[in-house]
C-alpha positions in Angstrom: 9.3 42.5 -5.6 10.2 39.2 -7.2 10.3 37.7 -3.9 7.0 38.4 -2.5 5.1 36.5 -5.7 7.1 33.7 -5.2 6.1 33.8 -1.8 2.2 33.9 -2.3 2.4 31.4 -4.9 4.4 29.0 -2.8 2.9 29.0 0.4 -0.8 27.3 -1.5 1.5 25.3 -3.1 3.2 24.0 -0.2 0.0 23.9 1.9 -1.1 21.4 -0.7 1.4 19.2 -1.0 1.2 19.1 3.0 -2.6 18.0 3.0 -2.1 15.6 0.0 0.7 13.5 1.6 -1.4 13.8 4.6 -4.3 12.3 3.3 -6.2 9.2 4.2 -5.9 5.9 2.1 -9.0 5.1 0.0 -9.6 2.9 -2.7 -7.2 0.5 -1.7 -6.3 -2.0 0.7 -3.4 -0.7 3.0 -0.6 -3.1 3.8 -1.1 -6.0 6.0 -5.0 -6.2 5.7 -7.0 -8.7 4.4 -8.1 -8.7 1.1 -11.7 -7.7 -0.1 -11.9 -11.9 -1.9 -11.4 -12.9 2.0 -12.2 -11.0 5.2 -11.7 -14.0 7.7 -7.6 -14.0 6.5 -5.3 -12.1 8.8 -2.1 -10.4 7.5 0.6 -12.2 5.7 2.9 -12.3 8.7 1.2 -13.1 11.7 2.8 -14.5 15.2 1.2 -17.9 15.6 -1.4 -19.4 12.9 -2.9 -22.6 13.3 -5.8 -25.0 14.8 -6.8 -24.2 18.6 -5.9 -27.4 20.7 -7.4 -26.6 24.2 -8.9 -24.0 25.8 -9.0 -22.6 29.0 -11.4 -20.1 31.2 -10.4 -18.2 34.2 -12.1 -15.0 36.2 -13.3 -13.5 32.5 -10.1 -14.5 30.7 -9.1 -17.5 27.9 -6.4 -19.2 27.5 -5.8 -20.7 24.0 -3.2 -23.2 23.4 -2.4 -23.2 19.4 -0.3 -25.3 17.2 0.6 -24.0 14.3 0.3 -26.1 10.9 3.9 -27.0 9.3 3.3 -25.5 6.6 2.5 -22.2 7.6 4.5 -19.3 5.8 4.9 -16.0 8.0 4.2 -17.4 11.0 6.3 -16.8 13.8 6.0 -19.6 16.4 5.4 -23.2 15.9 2.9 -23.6 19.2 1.6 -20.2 21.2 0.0 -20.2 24.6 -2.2 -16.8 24.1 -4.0 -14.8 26.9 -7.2 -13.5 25.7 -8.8 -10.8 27.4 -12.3 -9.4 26.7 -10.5 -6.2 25.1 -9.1 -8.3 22.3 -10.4 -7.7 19.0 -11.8 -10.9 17.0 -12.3 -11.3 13.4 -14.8 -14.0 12.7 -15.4 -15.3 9.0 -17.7 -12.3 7.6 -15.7 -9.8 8.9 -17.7 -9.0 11.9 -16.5 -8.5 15.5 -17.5 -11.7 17.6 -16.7 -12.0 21.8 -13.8 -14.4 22.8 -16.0 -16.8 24.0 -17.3 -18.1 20.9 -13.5 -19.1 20.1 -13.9 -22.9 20.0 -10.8 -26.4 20.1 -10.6 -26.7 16.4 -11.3 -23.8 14.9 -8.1 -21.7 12.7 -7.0 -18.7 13.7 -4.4 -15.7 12.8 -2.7 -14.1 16.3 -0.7 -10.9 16.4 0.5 -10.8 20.3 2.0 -8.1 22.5 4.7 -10.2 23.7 7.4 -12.5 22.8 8.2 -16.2 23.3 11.2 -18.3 23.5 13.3 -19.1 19.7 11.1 -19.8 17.1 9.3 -22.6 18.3 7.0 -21.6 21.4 5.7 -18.1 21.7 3.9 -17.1 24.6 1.4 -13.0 25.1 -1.7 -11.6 25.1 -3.5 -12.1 21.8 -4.3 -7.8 20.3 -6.1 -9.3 17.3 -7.1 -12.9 16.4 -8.6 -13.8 12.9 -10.7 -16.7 12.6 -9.9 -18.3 9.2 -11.1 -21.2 6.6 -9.8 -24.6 6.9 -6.0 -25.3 5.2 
């Protein structure tokens, strides 16, 4: 008899505890975002960030060449040569969603790509989300 009221009171309990672990994030900013001070900034760690040197269009697809700035903490690749398709996501200054052709030479950016590159030093994918960012 003992059994069965432990039973009904641990099954809400338990149910509970399932939804709250469960839940979704509010109220603060999950890992890897940017911060509410500065929407333009990309995560922390990113793949390439730095200045965009050259562009290049082809048959509805850009090619960026970037070089990274020396001093530029979490960044995986010194120089990227990134494939941006009209399915990547782009993060202008405000926040806002903007079209990869209003990426200009000059302009700094955050990249997180889908593929790899060769050491440290050049890195070469498909862009899955570029950040444009303030001036160093």
């Amino acid at each position: 008899m003992a059994l069965k009221h432990i039973q009904k009171i641990l099954i809400p309990i338990l149910l509970l505890g399932v939804m709250w672990l469960s839940s979704c994030q509010t109220g603060s900013t999950p890992a890897g975002t940017a911060t509410e001070e500065n929407k333009s900034m990309g995560p922390e760690r990113v793949d390439i960030r730095g200045s965009i040197i050259a562009s290049r269009y082809s048959d509805g697809q850009v090619v960026l060449e970037i070089e990274g700035i020396p001093p530029a903490p979490g960044s995986r690749y010194d120089r990227a040569y990134v494939l941006v398709l009209p399915t990547a996501q782009i993060i202008d200054l405000t926040g806002g969603v903007i079209s990869y052709n209003e990426l200009r030479q000059g302009q700094n950016v955050a990249i997180l790509l889908r593929s790899g590159g060769q050491g440290n030093r050049v890195g070469v994918g498909v862009a899955r989300k570029i950040w444009i960012e303030d001036a160093y």
